[in-house]
C-alpha positions as CSV (number, residue, x, y, z in Angstrom):
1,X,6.6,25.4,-21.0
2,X,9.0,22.8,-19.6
3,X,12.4,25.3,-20.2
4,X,10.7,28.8,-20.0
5,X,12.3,30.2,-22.9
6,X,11.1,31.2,-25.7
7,X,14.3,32.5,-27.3
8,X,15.9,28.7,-26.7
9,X,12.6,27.0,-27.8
10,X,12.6,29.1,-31.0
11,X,16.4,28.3,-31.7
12,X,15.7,25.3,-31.5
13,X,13.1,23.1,-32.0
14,X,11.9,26.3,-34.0
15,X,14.4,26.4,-36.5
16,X,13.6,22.7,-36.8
17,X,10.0,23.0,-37.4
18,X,11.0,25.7,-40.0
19,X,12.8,23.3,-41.8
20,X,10.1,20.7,-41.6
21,X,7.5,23.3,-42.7
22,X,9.5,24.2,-46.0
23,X,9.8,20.8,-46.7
24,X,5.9,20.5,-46.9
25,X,5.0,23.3,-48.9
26,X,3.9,25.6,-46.0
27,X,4.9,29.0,-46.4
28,X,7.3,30.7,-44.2
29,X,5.3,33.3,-42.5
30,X,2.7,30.9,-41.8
31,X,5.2,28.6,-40.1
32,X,6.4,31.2,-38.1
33,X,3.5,32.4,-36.5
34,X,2.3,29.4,-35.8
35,X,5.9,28.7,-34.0
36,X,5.9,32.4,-32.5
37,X,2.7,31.7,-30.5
38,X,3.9,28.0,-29.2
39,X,7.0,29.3,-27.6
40,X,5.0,32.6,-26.6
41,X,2.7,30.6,-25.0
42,X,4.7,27.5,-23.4
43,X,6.8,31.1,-22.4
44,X,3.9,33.0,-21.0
45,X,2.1,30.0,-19.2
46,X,5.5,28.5,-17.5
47,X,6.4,28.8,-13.3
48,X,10.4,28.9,-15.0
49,X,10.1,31.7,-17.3
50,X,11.9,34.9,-16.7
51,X,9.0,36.8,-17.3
52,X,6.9,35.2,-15.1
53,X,9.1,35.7,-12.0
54,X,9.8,39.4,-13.2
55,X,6.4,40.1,-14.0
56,X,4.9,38.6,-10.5
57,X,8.0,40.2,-8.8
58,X,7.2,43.9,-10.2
59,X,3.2,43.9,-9.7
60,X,4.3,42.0,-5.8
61,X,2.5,39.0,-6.3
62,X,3.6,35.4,-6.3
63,X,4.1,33.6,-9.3
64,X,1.9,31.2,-8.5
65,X,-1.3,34.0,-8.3
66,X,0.5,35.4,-11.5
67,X,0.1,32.0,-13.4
68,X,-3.8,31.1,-11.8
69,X,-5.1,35.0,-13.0
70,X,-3.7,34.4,-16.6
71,X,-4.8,31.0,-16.5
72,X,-8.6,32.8,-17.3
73,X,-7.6,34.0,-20.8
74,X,-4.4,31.8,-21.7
75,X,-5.8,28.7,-21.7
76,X,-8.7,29.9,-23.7
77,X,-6.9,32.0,-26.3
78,X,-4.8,28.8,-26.5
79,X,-7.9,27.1,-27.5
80,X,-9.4,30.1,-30.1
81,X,-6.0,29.7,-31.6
82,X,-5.6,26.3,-31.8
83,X,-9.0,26.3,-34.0
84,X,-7.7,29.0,-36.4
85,X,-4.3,26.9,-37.0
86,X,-6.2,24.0,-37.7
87,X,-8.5,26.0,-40.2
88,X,-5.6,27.0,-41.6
89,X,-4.0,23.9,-41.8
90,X,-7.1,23.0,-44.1
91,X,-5.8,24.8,-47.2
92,X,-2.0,23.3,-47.2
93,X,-3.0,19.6,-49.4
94,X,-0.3,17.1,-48.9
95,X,0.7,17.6,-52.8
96,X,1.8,21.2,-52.3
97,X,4.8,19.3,-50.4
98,X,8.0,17.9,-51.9
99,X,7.6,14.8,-53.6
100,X,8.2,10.9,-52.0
101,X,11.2,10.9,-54.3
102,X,12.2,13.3,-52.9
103,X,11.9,12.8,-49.2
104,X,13.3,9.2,-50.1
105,X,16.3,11.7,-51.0
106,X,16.7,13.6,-48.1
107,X,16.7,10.9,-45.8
108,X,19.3,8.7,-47.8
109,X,21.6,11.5,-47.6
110,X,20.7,12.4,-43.9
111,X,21.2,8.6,-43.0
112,X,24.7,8.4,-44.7
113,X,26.3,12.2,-43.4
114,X,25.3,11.1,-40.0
115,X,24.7,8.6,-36.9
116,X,20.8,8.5,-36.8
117,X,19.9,8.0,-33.2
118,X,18.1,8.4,-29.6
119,X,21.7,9.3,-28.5
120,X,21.2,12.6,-30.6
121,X,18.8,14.0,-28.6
122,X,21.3,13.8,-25.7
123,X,22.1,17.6,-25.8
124,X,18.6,19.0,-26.1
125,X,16.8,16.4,-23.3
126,X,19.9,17.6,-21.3
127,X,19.0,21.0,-21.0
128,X,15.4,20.6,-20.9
129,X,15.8,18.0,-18.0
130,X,18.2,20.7,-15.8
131,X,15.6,23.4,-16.7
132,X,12.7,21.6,-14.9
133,X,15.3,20.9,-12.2
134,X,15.4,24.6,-11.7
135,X,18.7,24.6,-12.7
136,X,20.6,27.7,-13.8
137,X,19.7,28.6,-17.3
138,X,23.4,29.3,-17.8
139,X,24.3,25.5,-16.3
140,X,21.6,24.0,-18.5
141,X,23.2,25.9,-21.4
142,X,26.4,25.0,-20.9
143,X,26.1,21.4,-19.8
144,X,23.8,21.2,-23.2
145,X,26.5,22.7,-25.1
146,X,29.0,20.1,-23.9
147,X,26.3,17.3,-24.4
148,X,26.7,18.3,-27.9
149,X,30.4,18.7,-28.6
150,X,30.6,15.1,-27.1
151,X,27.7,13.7,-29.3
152,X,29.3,15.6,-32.2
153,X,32.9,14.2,-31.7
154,X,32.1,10.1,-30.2
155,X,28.9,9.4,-32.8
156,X,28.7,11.8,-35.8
157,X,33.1,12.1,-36.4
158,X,33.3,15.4,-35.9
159,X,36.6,17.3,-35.1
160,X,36.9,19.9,-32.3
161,X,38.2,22.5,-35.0
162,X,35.5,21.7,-36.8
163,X,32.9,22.2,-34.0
164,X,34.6,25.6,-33.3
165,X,33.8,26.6,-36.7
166,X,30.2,25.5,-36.3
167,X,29.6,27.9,-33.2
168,X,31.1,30.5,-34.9
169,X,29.6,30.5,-38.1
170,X,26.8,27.6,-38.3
171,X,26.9,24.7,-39.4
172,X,27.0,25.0,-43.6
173,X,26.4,21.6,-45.9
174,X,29.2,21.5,-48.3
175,X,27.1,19.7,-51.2
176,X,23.3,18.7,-51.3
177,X,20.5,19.3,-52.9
178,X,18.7,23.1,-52.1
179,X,16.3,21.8,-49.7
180,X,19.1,20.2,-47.4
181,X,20.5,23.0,-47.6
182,X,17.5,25.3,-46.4
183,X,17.0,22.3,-43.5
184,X,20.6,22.7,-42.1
185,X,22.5,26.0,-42.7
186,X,21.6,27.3,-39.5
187,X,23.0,28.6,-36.6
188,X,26.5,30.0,-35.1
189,X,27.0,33.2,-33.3
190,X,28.3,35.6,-36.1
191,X,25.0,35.7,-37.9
192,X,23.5,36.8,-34.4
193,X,25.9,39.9,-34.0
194,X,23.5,42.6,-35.7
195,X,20.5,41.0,-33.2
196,X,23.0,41.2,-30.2
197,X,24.0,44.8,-31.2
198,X,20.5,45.8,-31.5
199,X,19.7,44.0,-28.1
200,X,22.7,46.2,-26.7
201,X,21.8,49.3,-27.7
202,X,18.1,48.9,-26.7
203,X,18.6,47.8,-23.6
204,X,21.0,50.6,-23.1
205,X,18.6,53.0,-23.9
206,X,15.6,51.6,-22.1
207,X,17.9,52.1,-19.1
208,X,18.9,55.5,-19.5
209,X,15.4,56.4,-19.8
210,X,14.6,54.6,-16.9
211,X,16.8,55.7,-15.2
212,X,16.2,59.8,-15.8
213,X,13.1,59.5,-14.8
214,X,11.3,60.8,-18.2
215,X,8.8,57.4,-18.8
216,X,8.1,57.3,-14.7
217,X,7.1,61.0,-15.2
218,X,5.0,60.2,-18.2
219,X,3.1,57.3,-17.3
220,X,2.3,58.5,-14.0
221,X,0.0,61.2,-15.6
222,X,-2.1,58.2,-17.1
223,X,-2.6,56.7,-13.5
224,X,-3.7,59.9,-12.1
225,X,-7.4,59.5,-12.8
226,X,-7.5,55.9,-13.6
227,X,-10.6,54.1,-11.8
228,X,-12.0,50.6,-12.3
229,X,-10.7,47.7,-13.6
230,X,-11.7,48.2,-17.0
231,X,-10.0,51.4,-17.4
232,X,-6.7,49.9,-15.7
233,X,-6.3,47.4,-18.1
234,X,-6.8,48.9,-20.8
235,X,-4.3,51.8,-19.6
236,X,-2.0,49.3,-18.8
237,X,-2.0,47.8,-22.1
238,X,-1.5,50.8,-23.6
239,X,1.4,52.0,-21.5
240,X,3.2,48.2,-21.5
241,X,3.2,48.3,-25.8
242,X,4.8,52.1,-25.8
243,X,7.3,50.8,-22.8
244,X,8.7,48.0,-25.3
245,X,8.2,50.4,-28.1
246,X,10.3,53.1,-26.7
247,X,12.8,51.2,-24.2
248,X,13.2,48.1,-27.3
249,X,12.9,46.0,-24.1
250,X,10.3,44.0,-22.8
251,X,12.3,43.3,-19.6
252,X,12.6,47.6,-18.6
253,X,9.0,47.7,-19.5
254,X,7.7,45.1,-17.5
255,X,9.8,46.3,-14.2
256,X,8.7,50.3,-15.4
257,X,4.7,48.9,-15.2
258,X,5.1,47.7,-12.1
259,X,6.4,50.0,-10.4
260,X,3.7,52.3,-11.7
261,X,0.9,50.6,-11.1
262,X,1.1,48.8,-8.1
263,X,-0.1,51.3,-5.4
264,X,-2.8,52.4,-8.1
265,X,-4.3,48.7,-8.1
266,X,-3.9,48.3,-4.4
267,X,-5.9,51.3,-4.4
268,X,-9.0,50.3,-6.1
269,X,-8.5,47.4,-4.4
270,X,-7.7,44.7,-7.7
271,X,-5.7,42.0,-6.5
272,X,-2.2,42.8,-8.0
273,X,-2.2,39.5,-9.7
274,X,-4.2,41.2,-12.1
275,X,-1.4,43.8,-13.1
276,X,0.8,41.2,-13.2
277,X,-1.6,39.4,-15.9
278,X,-1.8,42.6,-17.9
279,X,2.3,43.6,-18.1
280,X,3.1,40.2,-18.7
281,X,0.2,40.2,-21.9
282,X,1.3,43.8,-23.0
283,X,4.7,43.1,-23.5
284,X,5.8,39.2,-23.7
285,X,3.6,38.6,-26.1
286,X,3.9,41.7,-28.1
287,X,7.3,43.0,-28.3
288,X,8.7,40.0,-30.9
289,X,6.1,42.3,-33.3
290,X,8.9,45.3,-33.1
291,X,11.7,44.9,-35.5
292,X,14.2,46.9,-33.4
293,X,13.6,45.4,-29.7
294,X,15.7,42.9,-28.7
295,X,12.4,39.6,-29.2
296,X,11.6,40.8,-32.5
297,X,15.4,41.4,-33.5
298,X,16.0,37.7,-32.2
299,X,12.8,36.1,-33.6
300,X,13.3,37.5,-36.9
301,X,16.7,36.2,-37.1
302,X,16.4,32.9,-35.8
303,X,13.7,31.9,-37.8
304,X,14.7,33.9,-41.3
305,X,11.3,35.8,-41.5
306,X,10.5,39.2,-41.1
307,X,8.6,40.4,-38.2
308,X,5.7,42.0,-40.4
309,X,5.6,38.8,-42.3
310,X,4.6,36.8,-39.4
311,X,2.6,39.0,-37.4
312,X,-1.0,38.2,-39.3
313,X,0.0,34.4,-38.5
314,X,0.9,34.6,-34.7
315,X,-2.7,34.2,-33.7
316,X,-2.1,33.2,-30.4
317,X,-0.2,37.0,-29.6
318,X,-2.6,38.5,-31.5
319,X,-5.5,37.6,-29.8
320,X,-4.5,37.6,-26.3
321,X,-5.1,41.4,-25.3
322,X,-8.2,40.8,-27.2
323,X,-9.5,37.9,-25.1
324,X,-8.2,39.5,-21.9
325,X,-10.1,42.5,-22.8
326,X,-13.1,41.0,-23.7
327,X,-13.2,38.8,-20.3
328,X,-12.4,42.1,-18.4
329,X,-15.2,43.9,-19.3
330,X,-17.8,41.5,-18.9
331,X,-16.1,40.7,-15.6
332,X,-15.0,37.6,-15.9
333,X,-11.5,36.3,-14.3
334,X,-11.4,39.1,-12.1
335,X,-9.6,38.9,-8.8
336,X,-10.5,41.1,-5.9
337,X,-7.9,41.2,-2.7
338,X,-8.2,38.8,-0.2
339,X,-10.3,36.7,-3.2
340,X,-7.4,34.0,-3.5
């Protein structure tokens, strides 16, 4: 919520938590669902997310009326969810974990490869603190990056060929027991090339298509007839999951809905807050499902899990069309023009 990303959340603190989780004995899938739906919602629910000002911008709403209509089913799918996660939690006993020894182990060895401190999380409370400043993402980035090469080379005796190397690559533990090894191998930008060619070649397509004219010509049939709020929605659901499907990018098919649907709400007199609500519900939270767009390319890669393998466990994505749907058709959270 406080940085608006969910990629940089995920490849981050996510790919911490995943190392956390297989040190307890939680399976992977699980772990990543439950870490899919955090950043999804922190993502969906934040004034700095991309989505949120694209979303708000395509419908021509502000994000502020964009954040108060989803606040009607976030907040309480956030709730639902946070329920089944604790359920959930219920069958994972403490002795499924790694043994004290163990975890005596790991931290002996973390303690003597390197400098233990507050002055560690330097880098990352840099880039969160610039991102609630509102600055750029690619200054909070960078400044973050540098935070880190600094930290690397002053505290832990790192080596700026060495850090080079660790960009590139990942960092890689050269001895250690398999479970340190699972915690730290991560990162660098090679393993990323197949997501960023994906991303790349989706995104290229989504625009061509776009830009033809073939998706406007055949989603406009679908608003033709399309009276009521009930009917909207649910049409606009429908044609947000085919636009990430087809375009393998969720930022083409929020701008595509948008454009579609704007005059058609206007029309029936729906506040376009409301199709701002449903794009950014049919496709943020949906399109990390999809193995070849560009969020479920990255999600799967970041966190080493497959995106069918965590789909039964991302609850909170899961459930909010349902929860949306269900509120819309007993009319509740609906916003009329001129009603805020």
């Amino acid at each position: 919520y406080a940085t608006g990303t969910s990629w940089g959340t995920a490849a981050t603190i996510g790919v911490a938590l995943m190392g956390i989780g297989k040190g307890v004995g939680i399976p992977d899938a699980v772990t990543a669902g439950t870490i899919i739906s955090g950043v999804y919602f922190g993502d969906k629910m934040s004034p700095l997310a991309s989505t949120t000002i694209l979303c708000s911008s395509s419908a021509g709403t502000s994000p502020e009326k964009h954040l108060q209509s989803m606040s009607f089913s976030g907040f309480l799918t956030f709730f639902i969810s946070a329920c089944l996660y604790f359920i959930l939690g219920l069958y994972f006993s403490s002795d499924t974990g790694i043994p004290v020894s163990d975890i005596s182990y790991i931290n002996n060895y973390l303690s003597a490869n390197f400098h233990i401190s507050i002055i560690s999380l330097l880098p990352i409370l840099t880039t969160l603190v610039l991102s609630i400043m509102k600055v750029s993402p690619f200054i909070s980035m960078t400044l973050g990056i540098v935070m880190g090469v600094i930290v690397a080379v002053v505290f832990q005796g790192a080596n700026i060929t060495g850090i080079f190397d660790i960009m590139s690559n990942g960092y890689r533990v050269a001895d250690g027991p398999g479970i340190i090894k699972i915690m730290l191998d991560q990162g660098g930008v090679q393993p990323m090339m197949w997501t960023f060619s994906l991303s790349f070649i989706g995104f290229s397509l989504g625009g061509v298509l776009d830009k033809v004219g073939y998706l406007n010509a055949v989603l406009s049939r679908a608003t033709a007839k399309a009276q009521g709020c009930r009917k909207l929605s649910l049409i606009t659901y429908v044609t947000g999951w085919l636009g990430c499907a087809v375009t393998s990018e969720v930022y083409v098919a929020q701008m595509l809905n948008g454009r579609i649907y704007k005059d058609v709400y206007e029309r029936e007199g729906i506040d376009n807050a409301m199709l701002s609500r449903y794009i950014e519900e049919s496709t943020t939270v949906f399109d990390m499902f999809l193995p070849w767009t560009t969020g479920g390319a990255f999600m799967a890669t970041v966190l080493g899990v497959a995106n069918l393998h965590y789909l039964p466990f991302s609850f909170f994505c899961l459930l909010t069309p349902v929860v949306s749907m269900v509120l819309t058709i007993f009319g509740i959270g609906i916003i009329r023009k001129r009603s805020i």
